[in-house]
C-alpha positions as CSV (number, residue, x, y, z in Angstrom):
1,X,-3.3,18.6,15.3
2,X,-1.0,19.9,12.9
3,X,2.0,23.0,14.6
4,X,3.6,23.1,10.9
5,X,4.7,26.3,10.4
6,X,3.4,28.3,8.0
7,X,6.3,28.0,5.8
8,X,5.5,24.0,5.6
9,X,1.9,24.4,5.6
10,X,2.8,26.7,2.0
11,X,4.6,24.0,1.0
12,X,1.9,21.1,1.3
13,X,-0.7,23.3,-0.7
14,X,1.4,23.7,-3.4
15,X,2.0,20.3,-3.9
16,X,-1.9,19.7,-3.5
17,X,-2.5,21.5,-6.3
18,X,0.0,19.9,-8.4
19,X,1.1,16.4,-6.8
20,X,4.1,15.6,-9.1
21,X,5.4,19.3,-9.1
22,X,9.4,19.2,-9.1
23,X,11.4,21.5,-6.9
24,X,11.7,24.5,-10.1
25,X,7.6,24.2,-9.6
26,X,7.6,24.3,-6.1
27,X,10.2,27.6,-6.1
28,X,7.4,29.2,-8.0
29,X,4.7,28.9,-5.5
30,X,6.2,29.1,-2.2
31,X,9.1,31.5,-0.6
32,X,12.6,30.0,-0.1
33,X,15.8,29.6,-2.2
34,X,16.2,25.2,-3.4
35,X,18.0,24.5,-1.1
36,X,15.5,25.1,1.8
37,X,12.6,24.1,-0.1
38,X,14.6,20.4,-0.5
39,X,15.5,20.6,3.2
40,X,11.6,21.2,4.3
41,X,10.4,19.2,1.6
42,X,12.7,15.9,2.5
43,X,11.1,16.6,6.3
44,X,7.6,16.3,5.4
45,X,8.4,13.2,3.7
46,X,10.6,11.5,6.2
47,X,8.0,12.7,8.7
48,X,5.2,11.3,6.7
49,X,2.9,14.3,6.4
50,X,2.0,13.7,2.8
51,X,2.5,11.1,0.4
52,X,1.1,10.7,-3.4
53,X,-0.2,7.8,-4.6
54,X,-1.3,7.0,-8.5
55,X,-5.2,6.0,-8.7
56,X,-6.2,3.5,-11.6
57,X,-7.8,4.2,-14.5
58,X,-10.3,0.9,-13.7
59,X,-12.2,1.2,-17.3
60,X,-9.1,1.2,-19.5
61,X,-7.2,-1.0,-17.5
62,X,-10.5,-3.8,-17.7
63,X,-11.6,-3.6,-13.8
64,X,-14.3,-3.4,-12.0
65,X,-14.8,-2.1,-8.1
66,X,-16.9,-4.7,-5.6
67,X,-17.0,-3.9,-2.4
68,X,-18.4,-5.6,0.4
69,X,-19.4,-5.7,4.3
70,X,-18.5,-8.9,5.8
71,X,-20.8,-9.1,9.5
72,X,-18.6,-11.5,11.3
73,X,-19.7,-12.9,15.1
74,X,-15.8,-12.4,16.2
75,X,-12.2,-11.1,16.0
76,X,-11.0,-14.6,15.6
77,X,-12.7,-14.4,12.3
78,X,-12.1,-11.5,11.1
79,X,-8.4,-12.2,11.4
80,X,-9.3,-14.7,9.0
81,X,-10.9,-12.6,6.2
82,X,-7.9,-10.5,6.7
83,X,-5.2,-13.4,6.0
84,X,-8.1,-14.2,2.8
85,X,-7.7,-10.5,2.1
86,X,-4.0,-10.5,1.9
87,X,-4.0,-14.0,-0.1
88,X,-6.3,-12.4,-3.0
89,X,-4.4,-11.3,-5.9
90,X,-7.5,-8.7,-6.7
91,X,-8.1,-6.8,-2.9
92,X,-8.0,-3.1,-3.3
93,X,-8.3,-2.1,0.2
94,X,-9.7,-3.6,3.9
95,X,-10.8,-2.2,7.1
96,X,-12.4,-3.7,10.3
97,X,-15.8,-1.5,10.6
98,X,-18.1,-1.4,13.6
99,X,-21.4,0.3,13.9
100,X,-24.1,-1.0,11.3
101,X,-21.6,-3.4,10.3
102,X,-19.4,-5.4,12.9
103,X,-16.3,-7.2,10.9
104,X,-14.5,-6.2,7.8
105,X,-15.3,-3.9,4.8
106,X,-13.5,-5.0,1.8
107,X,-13.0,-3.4,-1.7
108,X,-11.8,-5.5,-5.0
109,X,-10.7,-4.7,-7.8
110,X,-11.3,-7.3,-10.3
111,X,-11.6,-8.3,-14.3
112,X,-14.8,-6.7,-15.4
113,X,-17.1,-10.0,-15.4
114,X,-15.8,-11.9,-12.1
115,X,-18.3,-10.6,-9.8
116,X,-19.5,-14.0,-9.5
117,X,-16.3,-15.7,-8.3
118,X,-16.2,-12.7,-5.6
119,X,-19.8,-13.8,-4.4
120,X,-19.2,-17.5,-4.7
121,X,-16.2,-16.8,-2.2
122,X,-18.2,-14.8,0.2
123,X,-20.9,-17.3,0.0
124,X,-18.4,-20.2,0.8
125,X,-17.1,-18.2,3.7
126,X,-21.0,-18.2,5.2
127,X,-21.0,-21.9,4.6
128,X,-17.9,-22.3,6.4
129,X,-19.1,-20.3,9.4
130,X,-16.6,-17.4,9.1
131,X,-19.3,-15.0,7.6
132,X,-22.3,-14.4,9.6
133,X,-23.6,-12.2,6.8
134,X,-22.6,-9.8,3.5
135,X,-23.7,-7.0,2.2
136,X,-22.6,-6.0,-1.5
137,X,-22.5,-3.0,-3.2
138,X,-24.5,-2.4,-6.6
139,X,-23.8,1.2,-8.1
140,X,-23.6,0.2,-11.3
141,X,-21.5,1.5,-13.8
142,X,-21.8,5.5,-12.9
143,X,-18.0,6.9,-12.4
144,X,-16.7,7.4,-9.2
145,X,-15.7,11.1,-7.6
146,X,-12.4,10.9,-5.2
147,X,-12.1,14.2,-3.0
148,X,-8.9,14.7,-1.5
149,X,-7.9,17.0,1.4
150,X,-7.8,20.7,0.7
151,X,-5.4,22.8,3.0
152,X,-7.2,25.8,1.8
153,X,-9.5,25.3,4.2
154,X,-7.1,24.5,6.9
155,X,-7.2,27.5,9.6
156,X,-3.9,28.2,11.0
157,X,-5.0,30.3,13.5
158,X,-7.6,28.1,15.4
159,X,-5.8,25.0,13.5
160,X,-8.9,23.3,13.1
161,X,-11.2,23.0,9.9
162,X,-13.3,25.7,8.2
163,X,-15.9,24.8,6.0
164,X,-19.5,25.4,5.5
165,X,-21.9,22.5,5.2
166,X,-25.0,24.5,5.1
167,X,-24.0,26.6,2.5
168,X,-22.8,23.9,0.5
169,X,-25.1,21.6,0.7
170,X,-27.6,24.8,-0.4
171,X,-26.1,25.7,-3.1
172,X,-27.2,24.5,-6.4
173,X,-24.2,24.1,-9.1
174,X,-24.7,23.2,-12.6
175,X,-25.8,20.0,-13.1
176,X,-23.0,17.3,-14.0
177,X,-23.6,14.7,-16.6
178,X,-21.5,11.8,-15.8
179,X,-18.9,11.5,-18.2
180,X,-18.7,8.2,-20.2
181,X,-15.6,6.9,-21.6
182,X,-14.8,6.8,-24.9
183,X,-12.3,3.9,-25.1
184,X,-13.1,0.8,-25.3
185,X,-12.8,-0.9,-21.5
186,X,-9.3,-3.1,-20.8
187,X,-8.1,-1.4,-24.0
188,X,-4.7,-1.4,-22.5
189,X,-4.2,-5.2,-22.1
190,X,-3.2,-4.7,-25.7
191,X,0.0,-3.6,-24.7
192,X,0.6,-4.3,-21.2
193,X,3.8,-6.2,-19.3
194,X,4.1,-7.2,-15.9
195,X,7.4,-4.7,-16.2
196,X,4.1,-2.3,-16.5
197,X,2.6,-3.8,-13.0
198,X,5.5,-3.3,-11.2
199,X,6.1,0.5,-12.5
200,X,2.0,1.2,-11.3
201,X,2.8,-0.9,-8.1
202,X,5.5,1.6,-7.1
203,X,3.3,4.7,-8.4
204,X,0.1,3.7,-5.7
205,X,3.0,2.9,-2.8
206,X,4.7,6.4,-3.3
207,X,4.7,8.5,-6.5
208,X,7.3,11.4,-5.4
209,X,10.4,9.1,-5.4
210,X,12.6,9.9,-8.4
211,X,12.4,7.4,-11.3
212,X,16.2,5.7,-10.4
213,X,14.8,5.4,-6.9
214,X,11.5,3.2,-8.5
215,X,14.2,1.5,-10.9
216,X,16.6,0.7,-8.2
217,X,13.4,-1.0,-6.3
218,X,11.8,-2.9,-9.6
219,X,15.5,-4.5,-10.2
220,X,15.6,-5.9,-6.2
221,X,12.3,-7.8,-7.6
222,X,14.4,-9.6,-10.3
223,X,13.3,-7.3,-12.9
224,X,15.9,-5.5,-14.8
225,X,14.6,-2.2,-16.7
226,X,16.4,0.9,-18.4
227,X,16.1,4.1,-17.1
228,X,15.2,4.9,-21.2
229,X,12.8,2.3,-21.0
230,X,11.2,2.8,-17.9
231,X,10.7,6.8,-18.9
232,X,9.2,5.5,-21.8
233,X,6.7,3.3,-20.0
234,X,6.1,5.8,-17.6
235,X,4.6,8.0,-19.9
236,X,2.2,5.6,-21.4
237,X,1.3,4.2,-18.0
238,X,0.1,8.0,-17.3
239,X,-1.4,8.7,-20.0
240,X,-3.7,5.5,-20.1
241,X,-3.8,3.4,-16.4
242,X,-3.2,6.5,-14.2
243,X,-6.9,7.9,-13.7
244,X,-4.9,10.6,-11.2
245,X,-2.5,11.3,-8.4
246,X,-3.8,11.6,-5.1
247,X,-1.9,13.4,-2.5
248,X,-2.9,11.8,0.7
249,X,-1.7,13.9,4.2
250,X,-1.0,12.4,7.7
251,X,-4.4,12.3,8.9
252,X,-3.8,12.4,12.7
253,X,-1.6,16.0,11.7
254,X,-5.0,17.6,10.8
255,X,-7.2,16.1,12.8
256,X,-8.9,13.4,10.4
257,X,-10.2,10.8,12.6
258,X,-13.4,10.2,11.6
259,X,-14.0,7.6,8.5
260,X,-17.1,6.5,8.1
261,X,-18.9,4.6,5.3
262,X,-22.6,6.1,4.5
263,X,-25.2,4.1,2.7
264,X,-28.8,5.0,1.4
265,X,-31.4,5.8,-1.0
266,X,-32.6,9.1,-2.3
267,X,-34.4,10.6,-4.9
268,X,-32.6,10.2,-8.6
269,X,-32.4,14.5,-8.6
270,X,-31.1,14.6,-5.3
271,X,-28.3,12.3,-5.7
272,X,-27.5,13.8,-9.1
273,X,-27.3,17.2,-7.3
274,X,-24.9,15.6,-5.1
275,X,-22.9,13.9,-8.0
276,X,-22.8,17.8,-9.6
277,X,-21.8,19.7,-6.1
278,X,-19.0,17.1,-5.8
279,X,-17.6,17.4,-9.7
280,X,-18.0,21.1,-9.4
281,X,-17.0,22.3,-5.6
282,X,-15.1,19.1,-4.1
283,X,-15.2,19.2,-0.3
284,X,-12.0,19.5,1.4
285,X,-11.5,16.1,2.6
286,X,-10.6,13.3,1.5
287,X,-13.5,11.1,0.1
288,X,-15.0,8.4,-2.2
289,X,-18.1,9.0,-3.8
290,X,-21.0,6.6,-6.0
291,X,-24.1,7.4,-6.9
292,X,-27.1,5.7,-8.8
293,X,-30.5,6.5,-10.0
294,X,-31.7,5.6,-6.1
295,X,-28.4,4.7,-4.1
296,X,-25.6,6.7,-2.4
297,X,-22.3,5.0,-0.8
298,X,-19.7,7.4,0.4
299,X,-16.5,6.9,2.1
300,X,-15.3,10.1,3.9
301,X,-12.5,10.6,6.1
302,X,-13.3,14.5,8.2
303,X,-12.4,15.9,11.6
304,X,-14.7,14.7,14.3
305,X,-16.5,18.2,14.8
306,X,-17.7,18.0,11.0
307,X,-19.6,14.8,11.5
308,X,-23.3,15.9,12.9
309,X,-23.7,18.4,10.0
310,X,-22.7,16.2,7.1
311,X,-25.0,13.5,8.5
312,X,-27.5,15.8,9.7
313,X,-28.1,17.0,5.5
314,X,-27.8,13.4,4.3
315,X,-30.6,12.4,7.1
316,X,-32.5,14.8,5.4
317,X,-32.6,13.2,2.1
318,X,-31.7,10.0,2.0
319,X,-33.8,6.6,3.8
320,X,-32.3,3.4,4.8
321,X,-29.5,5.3,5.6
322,X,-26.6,3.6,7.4
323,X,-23.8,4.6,9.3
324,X,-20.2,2.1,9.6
325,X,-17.3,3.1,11.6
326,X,-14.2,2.5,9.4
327,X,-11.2,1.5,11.7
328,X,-8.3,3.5,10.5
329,X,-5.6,2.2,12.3
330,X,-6.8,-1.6,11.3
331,X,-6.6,-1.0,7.4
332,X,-4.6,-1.5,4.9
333,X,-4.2,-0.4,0.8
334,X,-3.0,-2.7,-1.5
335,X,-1.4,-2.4,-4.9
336,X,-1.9,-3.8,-8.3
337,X,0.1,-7.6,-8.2
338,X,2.0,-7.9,-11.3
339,X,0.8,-11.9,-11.0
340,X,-2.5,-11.1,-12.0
341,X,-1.2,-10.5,-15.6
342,X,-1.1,-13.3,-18.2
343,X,1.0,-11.8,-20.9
344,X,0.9,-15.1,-23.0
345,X,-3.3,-14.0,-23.7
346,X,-2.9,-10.6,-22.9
347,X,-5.6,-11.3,-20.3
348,X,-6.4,-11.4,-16.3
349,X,-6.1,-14.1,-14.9
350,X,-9.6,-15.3,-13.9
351,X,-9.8,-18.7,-13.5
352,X,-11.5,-20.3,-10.7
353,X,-7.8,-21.9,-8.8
354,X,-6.6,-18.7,-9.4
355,X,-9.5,-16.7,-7.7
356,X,-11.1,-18.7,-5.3
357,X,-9.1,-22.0,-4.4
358,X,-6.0,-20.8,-3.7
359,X,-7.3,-17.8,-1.5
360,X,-8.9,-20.7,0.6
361,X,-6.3,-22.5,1.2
């Protein structure tokens, strides 16, 4: 568990509540003259207690999240789906699981329309023996609600977590319509380079690095850009393909161990309830949310202790309800590929060598 003084701890929930805050913001919030705040501030980062990432705007950028359970009978094969994983030019994210799934969970991000080249891959995978069987996700097109970790309910004293299920689970907030975009979905293919990828690539790996240090990076990738330009771009990239920025903390330093995946059905009101409590009064962990008229899946990472009560409500509510063990340690987030890009058509790339035969081989 965390032993941060509470000097550090001030300085994390500060930049919590404003992830891209410079040091003249962070003098504002928290005690100390610049000099000290850069000298605590450069130690939570070399330390890796926080880091902020950029999440995608998936609608105006054109993609679509699949995610998938992949049962295998093995390790030896799910070393496999991991090297497939890795190969993929659309893989958002991948994690061994155990519990109601034994193998890998995997999350795509791909061109709105290509669901069918992901299934025609899994189903080739259980012809070839390395998938025993799959289990895909269909939420539909309702937004999705990230939660991220709230220090404010971080207790310094006890150091542990303090946060009332009961009571929030009880109370009812306003209900939350989802909001539907107005633009028009992939609108910013329009205008898109791979110059672009590579500036997002470097805002999901670590967002608080100055812009020379991101140029400085781009260029070792053979791709020259002006500091002019790439402020420029930066401020479209925000304003159109950044959906937000997530600050993500070192899990083991507050005791987040627990991520688990839960799956089932529930009343339409219910789950809308949900969607509304979530929009309204986040809980203080870091989370992925989708709901449906009738289906719940939500990825939650939470301290150990905090477990039997959030399960304990949803057991209440929801049937078919399923349980996975996400393995932490055996994940791995990836970022946009600036290959995927076909600047020529101002298009993804989609075809079938490109999304399926290549990754096999």
């Amino acid at each position: 568990m965390s032993s941060l003084p509470g000097a550090y701890l001030s300085l994390l929930m500060a930049i919590q509540e404003n992830p891209l805050s410079t040091i003249l913001d962070l003098q504002k919030r928290v005690e100390g003259s610049k000099p000290t705040i850069i000298k605590r501030l450069n130690y939570l980062r070399e330390n890796r207690y926080f880091i902020v990432k950029a999440l995608l705007n998936y609608h105006n950028l054109g993609f679509e999240a699949i995610d998938i359970l992949l049962n295998t009978r093995n390790l030896k094969d799910v070393k496999k789906l991991e090297a497939i994983a890795t190969n993929h030019p659309y893989t958002a994210y991948r994690s061994r699981c155990f519990g109601s799934h034994n193998g890998l969970y995997l999350q795509f991000r791909t061109p709105i329309g290509t669901r069918a080249k992901i299934e025609e891959l899994v189903l080739t995978l259980k012809e070839n023996g390395v998938v025993s069987d799959a289990t895909f996700f269909y939420i539909g097109d309702e937004p999705t609600i990230n939660s991220s970790m709230n220090l404010d309910a971080w207790d310094l004293k006890s150091m542990s977590w303090s946060f009332d299920w009961e009571n929030w689970f009880e109370t009812n907030y306003t209900l939350v319509a989802p909001k539907i975009p107005k633009s028009k979905s992939g609108s910013t293919l329009e205008w898109l380079t791979k110059n672009d990828l590579y500036i997002l690539q470097h805002l999901m790996l670590d967002a608080k690095r100055s812009n020379a240090e991101m140029i400085r990076a781009i260029r070792e990738t053979g791709f020259v850009i002006t500091p002019q330009t790439f402020g420029r771009r930066l401020r479209m990239l925000n304003e159109s393909c950044v959906d937000e920025y997530r600050v993500s903390f070192n899990p083991k330093a507050f005791d987040i161990i627990s991520n688990i995946l839960i799956r089932g059905h529930g009343k339409k009101s219910y789950l809308r309830k949900l969607y509304s409590r979530m929009s309204e009064s986040p809980i203080p962990f870091e989370s992925t949310l989708r709901v449906s008229d009738s289906e719940l899946y939500w990825f939650v990472r939470l301290p150990p202790t905090h477990l039997s009560s959030l399960l304990t409500n949803l057991h209440a509510n929801l049937e078919n309800i399923t349980v996975t063990l996400i393995d932490y340690p055996q994940s791995f987030v990836y970022t946009i590929w600036p290959e995927i890009l076909d600047e020529n058509t101002h298009s993804w790339r989609q075809d079938h060598e490109f999304m399926i035969d290549r990754v096999l081989k």
